[in-house]
VOGU-3710 file (C-alpha; in Angstrom, 3 decimals, decimal comma):
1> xxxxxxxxxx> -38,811/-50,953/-60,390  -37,516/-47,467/-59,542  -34,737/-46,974/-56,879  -35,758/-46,085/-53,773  -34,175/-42,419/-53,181  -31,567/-42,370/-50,294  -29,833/-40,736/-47,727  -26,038/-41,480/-49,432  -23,628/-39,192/-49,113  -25,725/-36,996/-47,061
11> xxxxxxxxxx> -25,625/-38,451/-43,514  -24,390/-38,019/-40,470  -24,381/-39,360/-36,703  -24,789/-37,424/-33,720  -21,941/-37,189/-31,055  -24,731/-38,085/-28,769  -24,332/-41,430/-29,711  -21,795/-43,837/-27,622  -21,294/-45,756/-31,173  -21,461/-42,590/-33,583
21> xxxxxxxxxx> -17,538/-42,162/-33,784  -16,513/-45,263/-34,481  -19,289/-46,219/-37,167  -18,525/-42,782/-38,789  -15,186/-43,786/-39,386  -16,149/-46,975/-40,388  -18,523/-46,172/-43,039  -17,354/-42,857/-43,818  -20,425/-40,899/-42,748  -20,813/-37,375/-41,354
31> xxxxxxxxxx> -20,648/-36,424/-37,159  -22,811/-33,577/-35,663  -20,280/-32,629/-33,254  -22,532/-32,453/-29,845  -19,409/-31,301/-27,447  -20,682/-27,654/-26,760  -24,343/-28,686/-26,573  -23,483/-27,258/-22,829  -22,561/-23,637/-23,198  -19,433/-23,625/-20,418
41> xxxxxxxxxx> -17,497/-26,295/-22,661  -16,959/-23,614/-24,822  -14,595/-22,210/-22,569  -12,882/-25,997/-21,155  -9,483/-26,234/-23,268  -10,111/-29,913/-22,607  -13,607/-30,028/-24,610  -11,993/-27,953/-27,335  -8,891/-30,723/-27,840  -12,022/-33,287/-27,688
51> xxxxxxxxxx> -13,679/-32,045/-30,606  -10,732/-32,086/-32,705  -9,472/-35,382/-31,840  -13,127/-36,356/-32,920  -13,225/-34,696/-36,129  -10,056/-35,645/-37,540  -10,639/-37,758/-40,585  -14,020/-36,752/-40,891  -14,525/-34,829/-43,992  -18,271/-34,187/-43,320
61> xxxxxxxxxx> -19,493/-32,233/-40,333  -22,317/-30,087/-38,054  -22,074/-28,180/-34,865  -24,480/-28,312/-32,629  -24,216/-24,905/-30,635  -25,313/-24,752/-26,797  -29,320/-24,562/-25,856  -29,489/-24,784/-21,933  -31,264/-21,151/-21,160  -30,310/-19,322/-23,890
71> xxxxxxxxxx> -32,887/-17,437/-26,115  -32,962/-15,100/-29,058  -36,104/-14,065/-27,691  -35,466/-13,534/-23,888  -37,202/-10,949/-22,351  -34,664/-10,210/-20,421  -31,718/-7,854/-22,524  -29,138/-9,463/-20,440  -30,241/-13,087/-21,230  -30,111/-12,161/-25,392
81> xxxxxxxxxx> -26,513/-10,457/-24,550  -25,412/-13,930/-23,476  -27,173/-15,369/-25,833  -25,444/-14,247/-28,600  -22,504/-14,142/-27,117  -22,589/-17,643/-26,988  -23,616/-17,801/-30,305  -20,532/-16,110/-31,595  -18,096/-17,987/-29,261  -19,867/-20,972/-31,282
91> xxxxxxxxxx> -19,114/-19,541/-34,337  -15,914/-19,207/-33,573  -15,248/-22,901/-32,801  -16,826/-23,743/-35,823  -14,463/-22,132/-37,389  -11,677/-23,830/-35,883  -12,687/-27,020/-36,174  -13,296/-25,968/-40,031  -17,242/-26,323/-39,494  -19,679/-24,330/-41,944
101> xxxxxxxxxx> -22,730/-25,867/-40,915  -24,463/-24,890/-37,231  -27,558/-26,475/-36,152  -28,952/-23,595/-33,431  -32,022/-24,468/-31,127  -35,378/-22,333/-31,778  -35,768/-21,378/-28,581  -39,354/-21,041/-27,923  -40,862/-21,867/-24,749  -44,724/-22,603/-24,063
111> xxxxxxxxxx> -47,067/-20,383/-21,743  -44,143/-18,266/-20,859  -43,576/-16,766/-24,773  -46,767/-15,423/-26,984  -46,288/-17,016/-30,738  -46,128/-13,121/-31,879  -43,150/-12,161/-29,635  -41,595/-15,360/-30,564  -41,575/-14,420/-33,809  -41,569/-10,662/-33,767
121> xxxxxxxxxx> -38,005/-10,458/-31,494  -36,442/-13,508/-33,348  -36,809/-11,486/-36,165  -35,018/-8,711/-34,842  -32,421/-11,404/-33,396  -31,515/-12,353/-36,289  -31,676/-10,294/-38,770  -28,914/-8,498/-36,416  -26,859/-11,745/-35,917  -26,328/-12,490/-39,609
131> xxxxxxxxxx> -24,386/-9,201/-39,806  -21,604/-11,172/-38,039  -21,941/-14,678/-39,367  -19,180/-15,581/-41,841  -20,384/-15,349/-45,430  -19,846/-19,202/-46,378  -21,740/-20,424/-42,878  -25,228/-21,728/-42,390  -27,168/-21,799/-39,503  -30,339/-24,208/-39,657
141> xxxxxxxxxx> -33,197/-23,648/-36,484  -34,075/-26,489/-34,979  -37,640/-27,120/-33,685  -38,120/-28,136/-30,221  -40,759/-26,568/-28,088  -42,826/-25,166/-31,372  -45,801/-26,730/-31,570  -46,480/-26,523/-35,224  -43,651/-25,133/-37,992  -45,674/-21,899/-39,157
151> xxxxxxxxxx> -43,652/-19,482/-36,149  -39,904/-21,085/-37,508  -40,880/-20,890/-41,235  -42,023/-17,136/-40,294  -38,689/-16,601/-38,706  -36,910/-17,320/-41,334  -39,151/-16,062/-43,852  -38,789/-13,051/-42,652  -35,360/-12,568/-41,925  -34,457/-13,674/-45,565
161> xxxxxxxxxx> -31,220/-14,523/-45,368  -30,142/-17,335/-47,531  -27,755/-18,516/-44,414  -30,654/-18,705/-41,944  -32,131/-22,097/-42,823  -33,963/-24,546/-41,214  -33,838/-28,084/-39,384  -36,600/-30,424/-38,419  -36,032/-32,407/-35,723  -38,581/-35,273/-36,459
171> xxxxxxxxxx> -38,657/-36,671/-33,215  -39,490/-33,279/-31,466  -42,172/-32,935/-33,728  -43,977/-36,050/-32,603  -43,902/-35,755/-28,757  -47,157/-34,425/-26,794  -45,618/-30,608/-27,722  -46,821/-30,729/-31,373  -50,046/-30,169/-32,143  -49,284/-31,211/-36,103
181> xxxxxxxxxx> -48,710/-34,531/-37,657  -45,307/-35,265/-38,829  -45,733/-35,021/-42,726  -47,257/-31,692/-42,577  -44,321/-30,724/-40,437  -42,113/-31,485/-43,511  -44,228/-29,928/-46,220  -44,443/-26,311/-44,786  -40,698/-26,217/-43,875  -39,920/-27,708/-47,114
191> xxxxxxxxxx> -38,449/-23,855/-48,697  -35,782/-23,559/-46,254  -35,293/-27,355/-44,777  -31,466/-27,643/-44,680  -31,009/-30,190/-42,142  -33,035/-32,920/-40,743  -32,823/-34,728/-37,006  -33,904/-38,404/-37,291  -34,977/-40,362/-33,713  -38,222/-41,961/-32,806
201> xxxxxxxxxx> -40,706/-41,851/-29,990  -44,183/-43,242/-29,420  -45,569/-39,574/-29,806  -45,489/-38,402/-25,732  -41,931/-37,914/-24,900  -38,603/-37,506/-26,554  -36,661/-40,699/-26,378  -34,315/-40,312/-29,282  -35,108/-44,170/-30,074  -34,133/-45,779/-33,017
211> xxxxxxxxxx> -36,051/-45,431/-36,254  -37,602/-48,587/-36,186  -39,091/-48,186/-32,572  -41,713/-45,824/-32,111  -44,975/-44,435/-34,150  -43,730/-42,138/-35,857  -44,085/-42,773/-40,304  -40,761/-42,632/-40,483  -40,674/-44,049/-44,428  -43,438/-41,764/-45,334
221> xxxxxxxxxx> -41,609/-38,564/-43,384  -37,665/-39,934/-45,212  -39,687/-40,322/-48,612  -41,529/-36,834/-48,403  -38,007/-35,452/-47,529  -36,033/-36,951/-49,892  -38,560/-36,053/-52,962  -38,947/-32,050/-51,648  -35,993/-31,276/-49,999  -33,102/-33,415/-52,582
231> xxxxxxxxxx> -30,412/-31,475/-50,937  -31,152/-31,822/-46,951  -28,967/-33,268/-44,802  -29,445/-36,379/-41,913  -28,456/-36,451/-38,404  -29,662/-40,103/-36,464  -29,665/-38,710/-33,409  -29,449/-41,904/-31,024  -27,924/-42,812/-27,937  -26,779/-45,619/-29,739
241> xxxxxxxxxx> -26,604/-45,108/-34,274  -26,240/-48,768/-34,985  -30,083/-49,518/-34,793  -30,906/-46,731/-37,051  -28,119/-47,911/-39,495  -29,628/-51,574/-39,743  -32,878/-50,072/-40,156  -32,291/-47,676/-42,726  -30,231/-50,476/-44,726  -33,172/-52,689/-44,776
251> xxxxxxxxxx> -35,439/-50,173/-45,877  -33,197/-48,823/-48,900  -32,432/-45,400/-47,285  -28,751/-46,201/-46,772  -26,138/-48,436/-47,971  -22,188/-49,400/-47,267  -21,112/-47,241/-50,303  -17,385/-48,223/-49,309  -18,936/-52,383/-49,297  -20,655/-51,499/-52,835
261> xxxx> -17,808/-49,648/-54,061  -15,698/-52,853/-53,159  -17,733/-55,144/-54,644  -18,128/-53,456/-58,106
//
């Protein structure tokens, strides 16, 4: 019987996670550092000596950049000037923590933006932006508030950057927000799908559950991944990882690779 494909070598555990230092350590897995998800920890000296106490001896890692009202496409000038400001004080972190991977928030918003501005002033966002983005750093948008993938895909479609990539946060794209089932969520990001965020809900509201609790097909959705996208990255993003570890063991999506390595 053919090996299941898996997520080896390729995941990571969110900082969210009360658990996700420890058992990243422990099995040698990736972190998606989570310390500047709030914009003013940029600036706290204390954060900053956080995240590198929490990186050290982790060879693998993301940065989640800040999301609380910040938007490429603000109408507001002022509101884009500190958005990307706090993009680039992200990118500069990133740097110091020796980060080449960002994972940056859509930032779409229902009845307030029209799916053509969305798009339209992302566009122009970005295609700015990635004049100052380092030439060996990705940034991957991450769905939230979209309510199908066609406006992200169009984003970075247009922008065509090979830097600009994308991430699909699975459990996003199963609360009472998306209007599209999971798997087709996967198949028309599959071009630029860098980066994947893996939690579960019973398709109303984001609870970040654990991958065995909740409706979403999350076999089918890791399966369909794993056979278009071979090179994406994971990110269990749980309040607690160990859950999604057990679950994704039993399924044949992950194993101990330091255990099998020490048993060969």
């Amino acid at each position: 019987m053919m090996r299941k494909q898996n997520v080896c070598g390729r995941l990571y555990l969110s900082g969210m996670g009360g658990d996700s230092l420890p058992l990243a350590r422990q099995y040698g897995l990736g972190l998606e550092v989570t310390e500047f998800c709030v914009a003013a920890n940029l600036e706290d000296p204390a954060r900053c000596q956080a995240a590198e106490t929490q990186c050290g001896g982790i060879s693998q890692l993301w940065l989640h950049a800040p999301f609380a009202e910040l938007c490429p496409c603000a109408i507001d000038p002022l509101v884009r000037a500190i958005t990307e400001k706090r993009y680039l004080q992200t990118i500069d972190m990133a740097r110091k923590l020796h980060i080449n991977r960002i994972v940056i928030h859509g930032g779409f918003i229902p009845l307030v933006y029209f799916p053509e501005w969305y798009v339209e002033q992302s566009v122009a966002f970005w295609r700015s932006f990635m004049t100052k983005v380092p030439a060996d750093m990705i940034i991957a948008l991450e769905n939230v508030m979209e309510p199908g993938p066609e406006m992200l895909v169009e984003i970075v479609r247009q922008v065509d950057d090979k830097r600009l990539e994308l991430c699909l946060d699975v459990g996003h794209a199963h609360t009472s927000i998306s209007r599209t089932p999971s798997l087709a969520w996967v198949e028309a990001m599959a071009p630029w799908l860098y980066h994947v965020h893996l939690h579960n809900n019973e398709g109303d509201w984001d609870l970040h559950a654990p991958l065995g609790e909740g409706s979403i097909p999350m076999e089918q959705v890791l399966s369909t991944v794993l056979r278009l996208c071979p090179h994406a990255t994971f990110t269990l993003e749980n309040r607690s990882c160990q859950p999604s570890l057990i679950w994704l063991r039993e399924q044949g999506f992950w194993q101990d690779e330091r255990q099998e390595n020490g048993n060969k």
